[in-house]
C-alpha positions, 0 to 999 in steps of 0.5 A, a space after each residue: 533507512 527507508 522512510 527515515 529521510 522524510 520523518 524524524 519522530 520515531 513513533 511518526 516512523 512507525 505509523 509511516 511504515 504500518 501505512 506503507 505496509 497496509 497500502 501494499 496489501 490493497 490490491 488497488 492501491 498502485 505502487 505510483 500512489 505509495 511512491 506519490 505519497 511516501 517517495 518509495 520506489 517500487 523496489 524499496 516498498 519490496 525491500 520494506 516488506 522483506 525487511 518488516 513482514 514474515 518470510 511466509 507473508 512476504 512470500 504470499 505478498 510477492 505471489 499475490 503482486 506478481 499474479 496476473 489479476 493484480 491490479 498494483 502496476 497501473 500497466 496491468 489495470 484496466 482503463 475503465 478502474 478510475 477510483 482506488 476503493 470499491 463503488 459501493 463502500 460508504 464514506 465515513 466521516 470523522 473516522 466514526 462509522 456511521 450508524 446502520 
């Protein structure tokens, strides 16, 4: 099963599995850094997908990768994206959002 070879607590699977998920619907987040993380090629993170989202998500996940403006393949970004989030978003220390 994918993810299943580096996690053995099913509850910790989950968690993995939500994680991969949210990272392939960041659009800065590459597949190079999921498979860094993860240890999940690009074909497996679209098979997860397949596997785990609605097939009209997954249908909008698949649009949304494949679109010329995509930024999750790093031969499609631009050399002058250096970070993975956006300049302007706070760091949030202790998971606790800081007070406005």
């Amino acid at each position: 099963m994918i993810a299943a070879d580096y996690i053995e607590n099913k509850e910790q699977n989950a968690v993995a599995i939500d994680r991969i998920i949210e990272m392939a619907w960041e659009d800065r987040t590459p597949f190079e850094a999921i498979h860094y993380q993860f240890g999940l090629a690009e074909k497996e993170v679209i098979k997860l997908m397949r596997n785990e989202l609605k097939l009209t998500s997954f249908n909008l996940w698949r649009k949304r990768v494949n679109s010329k403006i995509s930024q999750k393949h790093l031969k499609k970004r631009s050399e002058e994206i250096t970070r993975f989030k956006c300049s302007r978003q706070r760091t949030i220390s202790i998971n606790k959002i800081s007070k406005r």
